[in-house]
N, C-alpha and C positions, 0 to 999 in steps of 0.2 A: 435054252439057248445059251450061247458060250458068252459068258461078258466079257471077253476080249475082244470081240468079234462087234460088240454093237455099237466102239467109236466108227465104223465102216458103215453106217446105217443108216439110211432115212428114209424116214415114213412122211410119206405125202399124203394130205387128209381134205376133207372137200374139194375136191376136183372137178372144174367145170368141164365136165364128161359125160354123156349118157350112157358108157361103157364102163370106164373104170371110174371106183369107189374110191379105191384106197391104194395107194403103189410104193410100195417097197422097195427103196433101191439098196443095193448092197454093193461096195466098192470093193473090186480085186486088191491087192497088194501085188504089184510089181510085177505083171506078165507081160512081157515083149508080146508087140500089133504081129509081127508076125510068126508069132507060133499061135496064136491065138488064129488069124486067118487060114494058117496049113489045117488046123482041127476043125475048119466052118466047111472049109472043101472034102473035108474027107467024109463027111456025114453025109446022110441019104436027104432028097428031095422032099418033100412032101404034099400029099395032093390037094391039101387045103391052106396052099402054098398062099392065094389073093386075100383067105383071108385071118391069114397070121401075120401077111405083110401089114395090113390095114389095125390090124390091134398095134401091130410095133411100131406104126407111124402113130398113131394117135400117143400111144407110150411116149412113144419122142418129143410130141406137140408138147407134150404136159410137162416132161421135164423142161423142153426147154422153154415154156412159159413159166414155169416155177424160176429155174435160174435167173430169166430177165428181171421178174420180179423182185429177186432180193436184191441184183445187180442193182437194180433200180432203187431200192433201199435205201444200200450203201453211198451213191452215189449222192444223192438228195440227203440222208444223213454228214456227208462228207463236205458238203455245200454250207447247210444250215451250221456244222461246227466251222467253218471258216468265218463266217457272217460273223458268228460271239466270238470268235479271238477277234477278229478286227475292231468288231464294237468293244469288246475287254479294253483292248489294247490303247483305242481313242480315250474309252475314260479313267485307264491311267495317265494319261497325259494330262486328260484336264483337271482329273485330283493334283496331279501334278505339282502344274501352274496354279493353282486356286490353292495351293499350299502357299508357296512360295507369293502368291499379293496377300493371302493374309497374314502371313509373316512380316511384311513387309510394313502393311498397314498396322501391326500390333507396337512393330518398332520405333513409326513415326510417330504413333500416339503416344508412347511413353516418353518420348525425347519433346512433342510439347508441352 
């Protein structure tokens, strides 16, 4: 296999599928939708047309359950990192302030 070829690549593994195992996607580089559709018309029918449509939906279910997935990830990773900067954020302030009273408190002690 070409290793320039395998940043374009993903392997999908346990898949909740009674059909597909294992699915390999592999990402074109930069072909215009429609020369891509002119070549889908020019190819012949086939007669086991219902059920290759039924594999390429299920194919579809599965990536796009995969993408929601990590969509979903990111999203909830993107959450829980806002929560700790805000939490960060408050207990700088209150190091802060609890700097600045016991600074405070150090300099009254010494002036009694």
């Amino acid at each position: 296999m070409n290793q320039g070829n395998l940043k374009n690549t993903v392997v999908l593994k346990n898949l909740p599928s009674n059909i597909v195992e294992e699915a390999i996607i592999v990402f074109k580089a930069n072909i215009k939708l429609k020369e891509e559709q002119e070549m889908n018309n020019n190819t012949e029918i086939n007669k086991n047309r219902k059920e290759k449509d039924y594999i390429l939906k299920e194919a579809e279910m599965l990536v796009n359950n995969y993408i929601r997935r990590v969509e979903e990830k990111k999203r909830i990773k993107n959450e829980i990192q806002k929560k700790v900067d805000k939490k960060c954020k408050n207990l700088k302030k209150y190091v802060f302030i609890m700097g600045i009273i016991l600074l405070l408190e150090t300099i009254f002690l010494i002036i009694k």
